[in-house]
Phi, psi and omega in degrees: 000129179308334170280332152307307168303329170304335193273320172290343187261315173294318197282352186277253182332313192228022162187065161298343183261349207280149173309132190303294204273013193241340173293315180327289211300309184302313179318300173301334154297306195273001152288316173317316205284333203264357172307297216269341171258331160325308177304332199282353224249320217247343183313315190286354172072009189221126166307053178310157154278328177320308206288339191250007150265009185253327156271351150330314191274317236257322153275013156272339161287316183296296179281028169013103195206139167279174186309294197310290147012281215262006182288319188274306168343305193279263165019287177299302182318299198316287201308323163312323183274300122048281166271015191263152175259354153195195191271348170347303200269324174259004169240013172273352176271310187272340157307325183287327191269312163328078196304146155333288185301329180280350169267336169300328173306331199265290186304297216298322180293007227220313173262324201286330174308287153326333175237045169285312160237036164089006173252109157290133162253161204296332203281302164309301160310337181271327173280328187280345155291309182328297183308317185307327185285302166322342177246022200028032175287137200294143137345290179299339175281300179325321162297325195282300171306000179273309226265315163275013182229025143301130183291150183246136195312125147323000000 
């Protein structure tokens, strides 16, 4: 099963030391989380490079992860969203786990992703209201983060 491997790449790698079930639940949220920036990488129907080295870095930061690392991460994620049949499941994972703040956090990596290469596109903008909704992040944060990591013209 694939979440058993999701599962295993954390604990082999980035929290070997950590209590079993409650690191679990957190590994699988944050697998949820690199799900939910694949879909958005993919809303445009097109394979910028921009968008997947900005999500990349965004998951070596977050998940204080190398190059190697956060190179297999992004992978599992592709494949996890890849077989999912909708966003329900990655996004009932960051409701369950998710401080109010780590989800407005989830939306701002959610726009750097999307203007990664200076285009929004309409498809990227709808998921990522979904996601917002879906995660109950207020109308007003979802804007305020559209508004900072928006390109400002030259």
């Amino acid at each position: 099963m694939k979440l058993n491997k999701i599962v295993q790449f954390f604990e082999e790698r980035l929290m070997p030391d950590a209590q079993i079930q409650n690191d679990n639940d957190d590994k699988v949220a944050r697998m949820a989380a690199a799900a939910l920036m694949v879909e958005v990488a993919e809303a445009d129907f097109e394979n910028r490079p921009e968008e997947q080295q900005a999500l990349k870095e965004i998951l070596k930061t977050s998940f204080h992860l190398d190059t190697k690392d956060s190179d297999e991460l992004f992978k599992l994620a592709e494949s996890k969203y890849e077989n999912a049949t909708d966003s329900f499941e990655f996004t009932h994972m960051i409701n369950k786990h998710f401080s109010a703040q780590q989800k407005i956090q989830l939306i701002d990596q959610l726009w750097k992703i999307a203007y990664a290469d200076k285009v929004l596109d309409k498809y990227e903008e709808q998921v990522i209201r979904r996601i917002s909704e879906l995660i109950y992040v207020s109308h007003k944060d979802f804007i305020a983060s559209k508004l900072k990591y928006q390109p400002t013209a030259d």
